[in-house]
Phi, psi and omega in degrees: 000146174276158189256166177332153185032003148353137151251109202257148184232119160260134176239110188243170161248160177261105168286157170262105152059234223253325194317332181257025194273127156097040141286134168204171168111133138320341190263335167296311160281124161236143185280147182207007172277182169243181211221096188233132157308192148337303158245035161105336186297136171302123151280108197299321197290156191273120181281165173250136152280163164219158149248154182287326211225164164268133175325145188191151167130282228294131181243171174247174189282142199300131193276177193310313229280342186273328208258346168301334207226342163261343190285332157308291197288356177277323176307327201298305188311294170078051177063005177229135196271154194211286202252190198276318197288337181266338173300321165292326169290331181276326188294316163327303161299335156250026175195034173336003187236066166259118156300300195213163212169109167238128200237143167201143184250159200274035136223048153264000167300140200297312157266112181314123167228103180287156168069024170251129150222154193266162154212154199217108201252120164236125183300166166289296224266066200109173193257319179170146261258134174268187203293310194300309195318316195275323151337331197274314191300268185359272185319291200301328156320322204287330210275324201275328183312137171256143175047216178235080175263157177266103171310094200270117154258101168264186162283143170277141197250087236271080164275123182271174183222121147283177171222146136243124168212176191217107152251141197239171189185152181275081199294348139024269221238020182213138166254032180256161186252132187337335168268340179277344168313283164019274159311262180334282181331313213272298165331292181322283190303329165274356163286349194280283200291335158296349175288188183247357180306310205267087185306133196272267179251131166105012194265213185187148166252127201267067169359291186311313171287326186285244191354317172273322164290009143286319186286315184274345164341287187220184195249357172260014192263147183236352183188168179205138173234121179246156173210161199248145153233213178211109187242148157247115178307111170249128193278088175292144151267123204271137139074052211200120203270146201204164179229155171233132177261126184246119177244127165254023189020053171206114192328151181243160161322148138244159187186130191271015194223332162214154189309178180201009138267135158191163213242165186243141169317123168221177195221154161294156203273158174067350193225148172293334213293145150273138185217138171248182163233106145208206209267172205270133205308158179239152167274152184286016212243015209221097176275011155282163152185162193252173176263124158244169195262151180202136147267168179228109174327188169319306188271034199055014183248166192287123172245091185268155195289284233215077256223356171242049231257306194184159167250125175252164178228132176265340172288318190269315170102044162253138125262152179207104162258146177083021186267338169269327166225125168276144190242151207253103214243104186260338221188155154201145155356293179260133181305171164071023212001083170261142165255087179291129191251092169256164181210181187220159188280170201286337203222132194291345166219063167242171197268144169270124204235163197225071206284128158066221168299021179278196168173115201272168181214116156305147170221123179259308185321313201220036150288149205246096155242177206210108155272149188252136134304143185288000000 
């Protein structure tokens, strides 16, 4: 232990702006300082670093059109928090590596909760805010509170957005070739989802606009048939009988001739098999419908398990699995025993909407695109 008034030096770095953001691992650090006991004596043995988090806070610096447009509302603020709008303004100056930020206070809640305000953060870095982080936003909070209001931190309720799409292009009139078509769309599209064009919570993702910035990708693209689709991270608890609700809070498809949900591979305690999920084809006369469990044989065909797996309501856009039997989740495909759950909106070329704590994300990476010659 160190003793009372120790003095300690520490030599750290200053990263420029995001780089040093998604660090983690024993393997990421090395001690490169010394190590002296009590009395001065060297310590031979080698310390290990560890972090609690993956690095996360760093941001690059606010460009005019943000300070143009925040600089009003700070004055406003006037160093005390009151409305959902000073509440934003302040938590940004103490916490500046925000993507997004939603205030709301809880008796705006369907059951009222006075003297509560909530607030809901998605970092520029990560999915969402660790424990300490959000502890510091508190604490860094108190000098501004009017009365004893309660501060709430929540998670962002995370909807990605896909593209499937088919581009045709004029090989004409370009010497580039279908992967470099490719290329261009997927650039295109993620200058797209960095903009402010794409509203984060309370926004839409625009059919329309995808559509047209695809189309402006390059000057041989001559047309595109796009579909928008909708995925949720659903969080296995591993090896833990659990029941899960997945909401894309957006109507979904019905369709009577194939499913239009389905799951990423995961496994059961005890058994090798990958087993998926999704919903049984629907008649239009019906906005229930049930989930079944399936694997795929040898040959690539479906065997389905369970054929009472979950139930969806396509009007709320729930799923809901393990709510009749909870189910024991050992494993999954994709790290971090993630279950990706995608599904498409009820009408094939409507905009995707983001209500309350929703927060929508364009996801490009793992977006389906495809070029053709016209």
């Amino acid at each position: 232990e160190l003793a009372d008034g120790a003095i300690i030096h520490v030599t750290y770095v200053v990263s420029n702006g995001e780089v040093a953001n998604g660090i983690r691992g024993e393997n990421a650090f090395v001690f490169r300082g010394s190590v002296y006991d009590y009395f001065g004596g060297a310590v031979s043995d080698k310390p290990i670093v560890t972090n609690v988090s993956t690095s996360n806070g760093g941001s690059s610096i606010e460009s005019v059109p943000s300070v143009k447009f925040r600089a009003p509302k700070s004055y406003a603020a006037q160093n005390r928090c009151v409305t959902p709008s000073d509440y934003e303004t302040i938590i940004r100056t103490i916490y500046p590596g925000i993507d997004d930020m939603y205030v709301y206070g809880g008796e705006t809640l369907e059951i009222p909760e006075y003297g509560r305000v909530y607030v809901v953060i998605k970092p520029t870095s990560g999915e969402y805010l660790s424990n300490s982080t959000k502890n510091y936003i508190k604490k860094s909070l108190e000098p501004f509170r009017i009365a004893s209001l309660d501060i709430v931190m929540e998670d962002p309720e995370i909807l990605y957005v896909e593209a499937e799409s088919t581009v045709f292009y004029d090989e004409q009139t370009t010497t580039k070739d279908s992967t470099a078509i490719i290329a261009d769309v997927k650039s295109t599209l993620t200058d797209f989802s960095n903009s402010d064009i794409v509203a984060r919570f309370g926004g839409s993702v625009r059919y329309s606009r995808i559509v047209g910035a695809i189309d402006d990708a390059d000057d041989s693209i001559t047309r595109n048939n796009t579909i928008l689709r909708m995925r949720k991270n659903m969080v296995a608890l591993e090896n833990t009988a659990a029941t899960y609700e997945v909401c894309f809070n957006n109507p979904l498809r019905i369709d009577n001739t194939r499913s239009v949900v389905y799951s990423t591979g995961f496994m059961f305690p005890n058994d090798d098999i990958v087993y998926y999920f999704k919903n049984e084809p629907q008649s239009l006369d019906s906005d229930e419908g049930r989930i079944y469990l399936f694997y795929f044989d040898e040959f690539n065909e479906e065997v389905i398990v369970n054929k009472d797996f979950g139930t969806i309501d396509y009007i709320k856009g729930e799923i809901l699995i393990g709510f009749q039997k909870s189910v024991t989740i050992s494993s999954t495909t994709l790290a971090n025993n993630i279950i990706e759950v995608r599904s498409y909106p009820l009408e094939m070329g409507q905009d995707i909407n983001g209500k309350g704590t929703i927060y929508l994300s364009f996801d490009v990476s793992k977006s389906t695109i495809a070029a053709l010659v016209d």
